[in-house]
C-alpha positions in Angstrom: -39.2 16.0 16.3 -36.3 17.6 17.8 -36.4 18.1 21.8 -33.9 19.8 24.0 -33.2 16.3 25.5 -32.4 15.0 22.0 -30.4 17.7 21.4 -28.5 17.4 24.5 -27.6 13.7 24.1 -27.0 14.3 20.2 -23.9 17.2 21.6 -22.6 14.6 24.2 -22.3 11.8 21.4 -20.6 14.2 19.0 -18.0 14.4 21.8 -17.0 11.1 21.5 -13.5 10.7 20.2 -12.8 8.2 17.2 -11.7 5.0 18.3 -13.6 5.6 21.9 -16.8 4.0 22.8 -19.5 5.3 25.8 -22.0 3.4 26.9 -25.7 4.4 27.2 -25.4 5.1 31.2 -22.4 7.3 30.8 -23.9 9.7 28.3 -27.3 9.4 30.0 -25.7 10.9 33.1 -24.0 13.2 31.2 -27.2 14.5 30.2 -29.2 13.9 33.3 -31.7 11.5 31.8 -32.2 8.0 31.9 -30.2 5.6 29.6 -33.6 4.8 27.3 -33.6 8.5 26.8 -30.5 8.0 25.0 -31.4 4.8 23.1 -34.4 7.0 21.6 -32.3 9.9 20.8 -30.4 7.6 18.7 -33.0 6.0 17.4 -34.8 9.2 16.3 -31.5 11.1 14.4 -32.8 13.2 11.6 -31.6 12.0 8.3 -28.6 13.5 7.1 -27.7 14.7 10.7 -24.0 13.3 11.3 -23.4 11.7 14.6 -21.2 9.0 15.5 -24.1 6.7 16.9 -22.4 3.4 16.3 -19.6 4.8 19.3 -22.4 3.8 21.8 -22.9 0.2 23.1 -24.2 -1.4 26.3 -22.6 -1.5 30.2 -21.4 -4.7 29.3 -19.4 -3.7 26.1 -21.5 -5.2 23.8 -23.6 -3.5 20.6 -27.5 -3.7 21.9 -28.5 -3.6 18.1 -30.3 -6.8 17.1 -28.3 -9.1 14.2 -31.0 -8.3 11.7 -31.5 -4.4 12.8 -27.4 -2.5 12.1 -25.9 -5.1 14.5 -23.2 -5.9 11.4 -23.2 -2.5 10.5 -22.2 -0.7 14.5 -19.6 -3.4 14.4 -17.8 -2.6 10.4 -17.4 0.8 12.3 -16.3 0.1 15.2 -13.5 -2.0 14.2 -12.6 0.7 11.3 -12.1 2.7 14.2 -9.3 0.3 15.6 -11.9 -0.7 18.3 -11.2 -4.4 19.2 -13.9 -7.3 19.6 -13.2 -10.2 22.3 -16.5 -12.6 22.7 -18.6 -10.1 21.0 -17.6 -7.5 23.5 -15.6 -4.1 23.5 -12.8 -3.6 26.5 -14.2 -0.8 28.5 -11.0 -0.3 30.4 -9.4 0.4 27.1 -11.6 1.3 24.6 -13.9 3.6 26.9 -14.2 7.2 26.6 -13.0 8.8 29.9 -13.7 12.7 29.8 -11.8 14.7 31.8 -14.2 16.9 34.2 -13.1 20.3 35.9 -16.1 22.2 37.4 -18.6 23.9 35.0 -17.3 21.4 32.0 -19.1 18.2 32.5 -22.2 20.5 30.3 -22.1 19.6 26.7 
């Protein structure tokens, strides 16, 4: 089932520029929802819908997917992305997405 909050996240997350990461927080206030919000947007992408999902990851730059449950799989894409793994963890000051906001943009 498709919501407006869904949809909302799913724009935000299409924003994200290849070989740029965002954390669940960040798009969550993008959206003005809380970051589970976004963790069940993701979760819940209609098939065939394409959305770079795997550009998302945790506050501490790490991939919240279990081993066992796309863990491998967020982590092949990431790094075919140029995206750069130290201790299991992504560099936020460099990897990061940092959008640029003048008033009225910050919208999706």
């Amino acid at each position: 089932m498709i919501t407006a909050t869904y949809d909302r996240i799913w724009r935000i997350v299409r924003r994200i520029p290849r070989g740029r990461v965002a954390t669940y927080g960040q798009i969550a206030r993008m959206a003005r929802v809380g970051p589970r919000q976004v963790g069940y947007a993701l979760h819940n992408v209609p098939h065939g819908m394409e959305l770079p999902w795997h550009r998302v990851i945790n506050s501490q730059g790490r991939i919240s997917l279990p081993r066992a449950g796309g863990y491998d799989r967020q982590k092949a894409l990431l790094l075919k992305e140029g995206i750069r793994f130290n201790r299991e963890k992504v560099d936020l000051q460099k990897y990061q997405w940092r959008i640029r906001v003048s008033y009225g943009s910050a919208q999706p």
